[in-house]
N, C-alpha and C positions, 0 to 999 in steps of 0.2 A: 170617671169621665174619660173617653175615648178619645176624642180632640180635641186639644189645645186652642182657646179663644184665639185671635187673629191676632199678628203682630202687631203694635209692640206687649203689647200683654204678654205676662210670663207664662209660660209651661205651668201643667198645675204638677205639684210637686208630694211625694209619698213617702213615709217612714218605709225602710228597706221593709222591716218587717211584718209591715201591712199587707204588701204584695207577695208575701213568700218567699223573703230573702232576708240573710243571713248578715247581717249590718257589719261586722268585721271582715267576713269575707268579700263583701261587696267592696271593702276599703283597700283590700288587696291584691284585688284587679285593678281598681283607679291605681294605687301605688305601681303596679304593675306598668300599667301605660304610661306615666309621667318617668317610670324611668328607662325607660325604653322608645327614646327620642328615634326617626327617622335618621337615618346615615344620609337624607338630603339637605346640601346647605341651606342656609338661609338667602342668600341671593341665588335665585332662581335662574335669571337668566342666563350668567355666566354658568350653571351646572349644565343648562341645557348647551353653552355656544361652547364648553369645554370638550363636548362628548360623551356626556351621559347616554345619548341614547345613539348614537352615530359619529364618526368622522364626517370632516369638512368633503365636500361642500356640502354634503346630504345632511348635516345640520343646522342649516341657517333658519333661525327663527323667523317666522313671517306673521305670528301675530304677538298681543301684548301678553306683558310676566308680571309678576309682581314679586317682591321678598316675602316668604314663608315667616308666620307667626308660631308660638309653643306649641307643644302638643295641647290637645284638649279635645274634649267628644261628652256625652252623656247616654246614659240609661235608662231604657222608657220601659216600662210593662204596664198595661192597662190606659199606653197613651198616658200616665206620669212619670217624672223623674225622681227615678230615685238613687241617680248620681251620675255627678258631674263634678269637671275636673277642666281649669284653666277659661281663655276668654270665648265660649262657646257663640260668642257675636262677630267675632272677628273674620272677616270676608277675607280667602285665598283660593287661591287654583284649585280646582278637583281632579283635572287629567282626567282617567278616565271613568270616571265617575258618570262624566257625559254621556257612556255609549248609552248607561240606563235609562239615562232621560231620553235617549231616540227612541231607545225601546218601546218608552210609553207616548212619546209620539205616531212612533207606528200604529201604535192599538187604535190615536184617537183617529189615523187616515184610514186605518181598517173601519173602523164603525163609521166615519162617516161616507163612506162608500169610495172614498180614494183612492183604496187598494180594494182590488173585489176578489184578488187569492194570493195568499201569499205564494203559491206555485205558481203566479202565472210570470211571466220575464218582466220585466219593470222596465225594457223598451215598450211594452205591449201602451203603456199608459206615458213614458215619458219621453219626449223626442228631445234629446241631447247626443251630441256626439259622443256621450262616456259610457255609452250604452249601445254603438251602433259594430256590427261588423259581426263574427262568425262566434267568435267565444263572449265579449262582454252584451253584445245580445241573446245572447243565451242566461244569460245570470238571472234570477228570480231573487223577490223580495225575500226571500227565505233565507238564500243563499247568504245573501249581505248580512242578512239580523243574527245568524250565526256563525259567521265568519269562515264560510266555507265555498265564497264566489268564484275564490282564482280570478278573477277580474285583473284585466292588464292594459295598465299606460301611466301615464301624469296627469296629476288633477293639480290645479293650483300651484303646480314647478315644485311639486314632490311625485314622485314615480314608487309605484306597489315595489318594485325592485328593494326598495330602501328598507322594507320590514320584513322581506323573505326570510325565510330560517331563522327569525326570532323566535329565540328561550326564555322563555316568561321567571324561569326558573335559575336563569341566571344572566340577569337585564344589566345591562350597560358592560358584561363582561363576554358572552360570547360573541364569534363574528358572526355576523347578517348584513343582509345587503348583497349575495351573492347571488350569480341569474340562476336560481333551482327552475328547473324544468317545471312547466305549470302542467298543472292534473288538468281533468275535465272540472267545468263547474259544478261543484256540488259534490265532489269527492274528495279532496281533500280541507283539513282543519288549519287555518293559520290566523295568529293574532296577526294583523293589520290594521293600523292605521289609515293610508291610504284609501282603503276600499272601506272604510269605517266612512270616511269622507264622502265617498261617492255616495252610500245609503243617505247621507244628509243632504247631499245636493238633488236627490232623485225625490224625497221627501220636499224639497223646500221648492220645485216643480212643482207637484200635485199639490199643496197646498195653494201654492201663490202668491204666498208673501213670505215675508221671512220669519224662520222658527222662531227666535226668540219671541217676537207677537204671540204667535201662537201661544207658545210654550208661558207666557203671563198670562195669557188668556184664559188658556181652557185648564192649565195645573195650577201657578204657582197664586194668583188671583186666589181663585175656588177653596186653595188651601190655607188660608190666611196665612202667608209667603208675606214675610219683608219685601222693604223696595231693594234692599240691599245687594239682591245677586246683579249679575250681569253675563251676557253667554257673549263672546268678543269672536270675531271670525280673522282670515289671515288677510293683510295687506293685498294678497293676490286676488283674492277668493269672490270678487263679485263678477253676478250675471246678469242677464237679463231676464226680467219676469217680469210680465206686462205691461213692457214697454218702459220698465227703471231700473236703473243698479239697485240691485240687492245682494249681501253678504250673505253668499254658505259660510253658518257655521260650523268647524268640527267639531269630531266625537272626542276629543281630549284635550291635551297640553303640551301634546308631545314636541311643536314646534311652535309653540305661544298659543295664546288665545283658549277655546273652550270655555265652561264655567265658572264662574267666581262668585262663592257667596259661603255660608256658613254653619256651623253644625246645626242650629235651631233652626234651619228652612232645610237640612239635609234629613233632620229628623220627623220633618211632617212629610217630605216624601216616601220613608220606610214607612211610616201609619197608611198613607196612602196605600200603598203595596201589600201590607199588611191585612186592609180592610176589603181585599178585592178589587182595587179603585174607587170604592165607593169612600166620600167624605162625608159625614155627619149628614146621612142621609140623600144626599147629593151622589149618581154617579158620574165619575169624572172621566173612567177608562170601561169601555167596553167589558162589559159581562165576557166570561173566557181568556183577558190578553194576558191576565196575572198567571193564570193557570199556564196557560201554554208557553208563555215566558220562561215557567221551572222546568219543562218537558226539555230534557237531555238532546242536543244533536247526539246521532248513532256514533261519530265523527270525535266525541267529545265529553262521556259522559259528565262533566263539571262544566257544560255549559252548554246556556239555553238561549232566548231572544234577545241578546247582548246582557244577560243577566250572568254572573257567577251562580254554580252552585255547588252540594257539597253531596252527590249523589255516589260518589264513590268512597266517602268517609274520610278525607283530606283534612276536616277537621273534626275529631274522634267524638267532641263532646257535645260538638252540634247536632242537631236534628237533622235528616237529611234532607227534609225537604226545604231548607232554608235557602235563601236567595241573595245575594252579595251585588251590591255596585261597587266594583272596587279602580282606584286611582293607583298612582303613582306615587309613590312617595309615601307610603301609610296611609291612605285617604280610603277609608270602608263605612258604608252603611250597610247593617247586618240585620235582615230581620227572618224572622223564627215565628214564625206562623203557629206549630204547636204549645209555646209556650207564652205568647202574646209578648214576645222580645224584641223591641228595636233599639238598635245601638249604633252612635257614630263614633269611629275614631280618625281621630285627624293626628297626623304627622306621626304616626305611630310605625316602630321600626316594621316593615314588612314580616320578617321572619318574627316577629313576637307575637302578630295575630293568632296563632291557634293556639298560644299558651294565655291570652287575653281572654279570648273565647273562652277556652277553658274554666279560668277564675272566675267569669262571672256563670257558669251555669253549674258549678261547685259552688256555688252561693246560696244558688234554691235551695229551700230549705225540703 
């Protein structure tokens, strides 16, 4: 059975070795993740108002936190579970886990004719001042979805300056935040925050109402999604569209707000992804957005339409064409198209995912 009945119905669930896995080893990857806790506290916001990701003032939180729950995640092949580990219902922050979910918001503004090229400048179609003048008119939808806009100013009283020269590779310890000389758009590769932002306020323009609607509507609805999550925006962050305040929300957590919900509504969006967007016969994402989602920027080859991926062999055990949404704090959903694998791990130590990976694809038998 490929999809899971609709919340609250369980997961239908598999003997390891029905599905070609090796039931001890499969216990040694769970063993694996449970002891391999994230190095992020359990009170959230204080990690963030501490410095996790910036000095004062550039880190004032401006939307909601919540305290972090145990690690816990599970393992699908064939769309069943055939292991899990801790309260895989418990709703927390995803950080950036969110950028994926724009990702497949773009797909559904590309299909329904909202965006009609991803090359064309996202002034062409959205009249905002975040988008107006010589360089951030020039930015194309493309730009944003792979994080290669250079786009420059302040959105919602955070400034692109604040995530310049961040090292994904060594988060909360080296400096960023200094003025680097901006490239043209569309030349250079920077994780950003900020301009992750702007894609979501230029998205919640051409839709017209606000994403989260959306985002119940045409995914989390259709995929029999709990009511459980919730997408939170910042205190700053509303505009006007059509004449009401409305909340941009962002692509993460990085200064509160973004996603909130939990591994069994994380793991019908990897089947989702998984299935080409199509749900039990239902499509939900445009024929094409999955695909071109994996396609490498030249800029980047380990990332695509706000998707992770693993095309330069980062993690050795994986398949390359596998696709990653991954957060902050241990937060990945991992799915592997060759082998019909999807997997969440929540609060999992960063640096233990490719040895995670590992353990469970040593498990096929």
């Amino acid at each position: 059975m490929p999809f899971p009945p609709p919340h609250p119905l369980p997961f239908p669930v598999a003997q390891p070795a029905a599905l070609g896995f090796d039931a001890g080893r499969l216990q040694g990857a769970v063993a694996h993740a449970v002891a391999h806790e994230t190095p992020f506290p359990r009170d959230l916001l204080s990690h963030l108002e501490n410095g996790q990701f910036e000095q004062p003032p550039d880190n004032e939180v401006l939307g909601p936190t919540a305290p972090r729950g145990d690690p816990n995640g599970l393992i699908t092949r064939d769309g069943a579970v055939i292991a899990r580990w801790g309260d895989t219902r418990r709703v927390d922050m995803t950080f950036s886990v969110a950028k994926s979910c724009l990702s497949l918001l773009a797909g559904i503004a590309m299909g329904d004719g909202l965006i009609r090229d991803l090359d064309e400048p996202v002034a062409a179609t959205v009249r905002d001042p975040a988008f107006s003048g010589e360089r951030n008119g020039a930015v194309t939808w493309r730009m944003l979805l792979t994080q290669t806009s250079e786009w420059e100013g302040t959105l919602f009283g955070k400034a692109d300056r604040i995530d310049r020269g961040r090292d994904l590779q060594r988060e909360g310890k080296a400096p960023k935040g200094w003025e680097r000389p901006l490239e043209a758009p569309g030349t250079h590769w920077e994780y950003n925050d900020v301009r992750v932002n702007a894609l979501s306020l230029a998205l919640l323009h051409r839709f017209g109402r606000a994403l989260p609607e959306v985002w119940r509507e045409r995914v989390m609805d259709p995929i029999g999604a709990s009511p459980d999550w919730r997408w939170e925006g910042y205190r700053t962050a509303e505009v006007e569209i059509g004449g009401r305040k409305v909340a941009s929300v962002p692509g993460g957590g990085h200064w509160g707000g973004g996603i909130f919900t939990h591994a069994e509504d994380q793991a019908r969006l990897g089947l989702l992804v998984l299935h080409d967007g199509v749900w039990d016969g239902r499509r939900l994402i445009p024929e094409g957005w999955i695909a071109a989602s994996g396609v490498p920027t030249p800029l980047n080859p380990d990332y695509g339409l706000l998707w992770w991926l693993n095309r330069s062999g980062r993690f050795p055990e994986a398949d390359r064409a596998s696709l990653l949404a991954v957060g902050a704090g241990g937060n990945t959903i991992w799915v592997e198209p060759a082998t019909r694998i999807v997997a969440v791990f929540r609060w999992l130590d960063p640096a233990a995912l490719p040895g995670m990976i590992a353990r469970v694809k040593g498990a096929l038998a």
